[in-house]
N, C-alpha and C positions, 0 to 999 in steps of 0.2 A: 600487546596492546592493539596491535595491527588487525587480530584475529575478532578483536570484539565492536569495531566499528561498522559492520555490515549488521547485527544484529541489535544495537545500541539504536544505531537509524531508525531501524524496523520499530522496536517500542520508542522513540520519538516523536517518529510519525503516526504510531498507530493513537500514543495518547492527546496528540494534539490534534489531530482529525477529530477524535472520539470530543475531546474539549471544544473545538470549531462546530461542531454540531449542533449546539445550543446556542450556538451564535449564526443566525442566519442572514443575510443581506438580499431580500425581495425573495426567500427562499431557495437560496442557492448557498453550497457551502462549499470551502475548498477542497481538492482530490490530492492534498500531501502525498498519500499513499500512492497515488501515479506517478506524481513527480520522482518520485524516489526509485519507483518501478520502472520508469526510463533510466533515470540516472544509472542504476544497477546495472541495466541488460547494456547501457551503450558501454560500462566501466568495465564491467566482466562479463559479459557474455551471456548468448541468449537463456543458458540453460539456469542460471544465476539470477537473470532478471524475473523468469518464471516462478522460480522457486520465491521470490523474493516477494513478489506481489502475490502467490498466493498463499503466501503464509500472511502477509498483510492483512489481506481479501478477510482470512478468516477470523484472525484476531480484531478486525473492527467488526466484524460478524456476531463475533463473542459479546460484545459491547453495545450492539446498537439491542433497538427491541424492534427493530423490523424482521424480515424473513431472513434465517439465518440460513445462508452460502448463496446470497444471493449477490456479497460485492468480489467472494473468491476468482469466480469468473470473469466478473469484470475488469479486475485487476490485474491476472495473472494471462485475458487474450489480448496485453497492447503488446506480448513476446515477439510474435512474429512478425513486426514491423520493424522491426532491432533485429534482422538475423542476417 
């Protein structure tokens, strides 16, 4: 059970981002997906948090209909602040 909570996260966060997006406040929406991508690199390490957030980055990629690999990056360069 231990082994599916890091990826469980990931589509938690990925589908309530994707759901929060249609809900917007003065155009602004929440960054779940970061939050989670800090949480990962400070809990396991930087190479965990990367991977983490760009697998995030790209699964809300997959979902949004804007330009796709365009949140990969964004999500996966808050690593090296966590190294």
């Amino acid at each position: 059970m231990n082994s599916l909570r890091w990826p469980l996260l990931l589509l938690a966060c990925v589908a309530l981002q994707w759901l929060f997006s249609f809900w917007t406040f003065l155009g602004a929406t929440p960054q779940l997906a970061l939050v989670a991508t800090v949480a990962a690199a400070v809990l396991r390490g930087p190479a965990a948090g990367e991977t983490f957030g760009f697998t995030a980055g790209l699964l809300i990629d997959a979902l949004g209909t804007h330009l796709f690999g365009a949140n990969a990056p964004e999500v996966s360069l808050i690593k090296p602040f966590f190294d």
